[in-house]
LOSEFI-264247 format. One line per field, with one value per residue (C-alpha): residue number from 1; residue in three letters; z, x, y. Coordinates in nm, 2 decimals, decimal comma, padded with zeros to 4 digits. Layout:
BEGIN
seq [NUM  ...]
type [ALA  ...]
zz [Z  ...]
xx [X  ...]
yy [Y  ...]
END
This chain:
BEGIN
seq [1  2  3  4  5  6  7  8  9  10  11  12  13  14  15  16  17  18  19  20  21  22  23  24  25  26  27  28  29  30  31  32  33  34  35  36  37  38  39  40  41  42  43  44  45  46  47  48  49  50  51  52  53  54  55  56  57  58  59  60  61  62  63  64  65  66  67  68  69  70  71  72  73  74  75  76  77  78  79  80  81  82  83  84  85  86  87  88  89  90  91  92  93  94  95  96  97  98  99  100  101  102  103  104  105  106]
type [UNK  UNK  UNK  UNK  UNK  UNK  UNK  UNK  UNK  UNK  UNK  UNK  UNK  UNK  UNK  UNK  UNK  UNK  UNK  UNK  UNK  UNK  UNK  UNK  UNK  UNK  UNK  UNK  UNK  UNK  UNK  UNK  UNK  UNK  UNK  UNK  UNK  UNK  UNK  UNK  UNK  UNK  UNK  UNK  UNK  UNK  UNK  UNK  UNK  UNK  UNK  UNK  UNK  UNK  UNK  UNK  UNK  UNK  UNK  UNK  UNK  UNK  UNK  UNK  UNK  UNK  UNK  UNK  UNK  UNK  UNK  UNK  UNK  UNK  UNK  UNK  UNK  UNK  UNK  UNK  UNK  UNK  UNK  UNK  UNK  UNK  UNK  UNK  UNK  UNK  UNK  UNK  UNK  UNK  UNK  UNK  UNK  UNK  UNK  UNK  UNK  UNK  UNK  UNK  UNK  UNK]
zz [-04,51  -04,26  -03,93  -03,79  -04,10  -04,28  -04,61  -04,79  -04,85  -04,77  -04,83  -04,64  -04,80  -04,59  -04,71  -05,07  -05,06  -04,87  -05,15  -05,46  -05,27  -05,27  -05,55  -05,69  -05,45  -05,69  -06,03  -06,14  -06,17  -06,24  -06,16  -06,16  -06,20  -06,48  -06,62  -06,58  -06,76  -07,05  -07,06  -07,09  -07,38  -07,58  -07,52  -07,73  -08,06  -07,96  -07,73  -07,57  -07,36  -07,14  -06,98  -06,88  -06,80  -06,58  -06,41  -06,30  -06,20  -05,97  -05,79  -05,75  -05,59  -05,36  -05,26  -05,16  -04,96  -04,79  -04,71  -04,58  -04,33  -04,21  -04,08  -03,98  -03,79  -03,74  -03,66  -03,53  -03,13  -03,06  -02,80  -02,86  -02,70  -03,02  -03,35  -03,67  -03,90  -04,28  -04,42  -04,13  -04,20  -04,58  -04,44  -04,28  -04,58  -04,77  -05,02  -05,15  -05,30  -05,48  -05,59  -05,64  -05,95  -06,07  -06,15  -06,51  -06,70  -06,78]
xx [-06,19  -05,95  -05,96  -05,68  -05,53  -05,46  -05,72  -05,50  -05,09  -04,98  -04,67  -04,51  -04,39  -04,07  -04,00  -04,01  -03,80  -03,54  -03,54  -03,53  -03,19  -03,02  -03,14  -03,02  -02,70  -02,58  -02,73  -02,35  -02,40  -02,79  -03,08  -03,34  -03,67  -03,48  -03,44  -03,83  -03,86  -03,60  -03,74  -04,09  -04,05  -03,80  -04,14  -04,36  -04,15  -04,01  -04,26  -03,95  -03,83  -04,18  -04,05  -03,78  -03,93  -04,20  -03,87  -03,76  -04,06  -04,08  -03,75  -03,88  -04,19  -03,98  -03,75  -04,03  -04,19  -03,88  -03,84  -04,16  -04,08  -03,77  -03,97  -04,28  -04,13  -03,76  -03,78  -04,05  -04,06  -04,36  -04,21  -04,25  -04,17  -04,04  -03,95  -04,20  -03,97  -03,98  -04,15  -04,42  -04,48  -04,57  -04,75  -05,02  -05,02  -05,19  -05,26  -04,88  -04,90  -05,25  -05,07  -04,71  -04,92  -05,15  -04,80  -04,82  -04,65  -05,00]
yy [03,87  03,63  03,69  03,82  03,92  04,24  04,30  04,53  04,57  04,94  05,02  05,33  05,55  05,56  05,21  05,32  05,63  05,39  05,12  05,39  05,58  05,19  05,15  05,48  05,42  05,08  05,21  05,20  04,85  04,87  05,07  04,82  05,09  05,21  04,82  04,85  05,12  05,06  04,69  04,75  04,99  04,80  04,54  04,74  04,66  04,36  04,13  03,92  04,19  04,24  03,85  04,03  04,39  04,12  04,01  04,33  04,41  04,11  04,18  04,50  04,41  04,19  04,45  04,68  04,39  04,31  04,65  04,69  04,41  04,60  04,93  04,75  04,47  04,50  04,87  04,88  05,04  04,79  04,51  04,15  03,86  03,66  03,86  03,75  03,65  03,72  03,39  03,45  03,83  03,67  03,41  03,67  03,92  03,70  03,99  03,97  03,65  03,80  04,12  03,86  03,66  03,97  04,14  04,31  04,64  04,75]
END
């Protein structure tokens, strides 16, 4: 394990219940865990749609991490001198990029 950084990615479950209501809040236009769903069983009889189900899945991911960022840093009550911007919060989860490439519907 790094020095310094965290071993594991935990996401609050505040964060989550704040990214499915936006979610849920522009699912006239899309509701991306649906997309996920829909997506990933249309892949079971035709293989072409998991890309895309993989996609969704992605953005997702993202959402959720960027999220994340908002409570634990933005929000958070904890003074700093400078604020940790998004591309350094990433930088010392090292674990997202891991769980970024080991993405799958399975």
């Amino acid at each position: 394990m790094r020095k310094g950084k965290r071993s594991h990615f935990n996401i609050g479950p505040e964060s989550k219940i704040k990214l499915d209501k936006a979610i849920d809040l522009c699912d006239e236009v899309q509701n991306l865990r649906e997309a996920i769903h829909q997506y990933y069983i249309k892949s079971e009889t035709h293989p072409h749609y998991a890309e895309r189900a993989l996609n969704y899945l992605r953005r997702y991911f993202f959402l959720l991490v960027v999220s994340q960022y908002i409570q634990e840093v933005l929000m958070s009550e904890e003074k700093r001198e400078e604020t940790i911007t998004l591309s350094g919060w990433l930088e010392s989860r090292y674990e997202l990029q891991f769980l970024e490439k080991n993405l799958a519907l399975q």
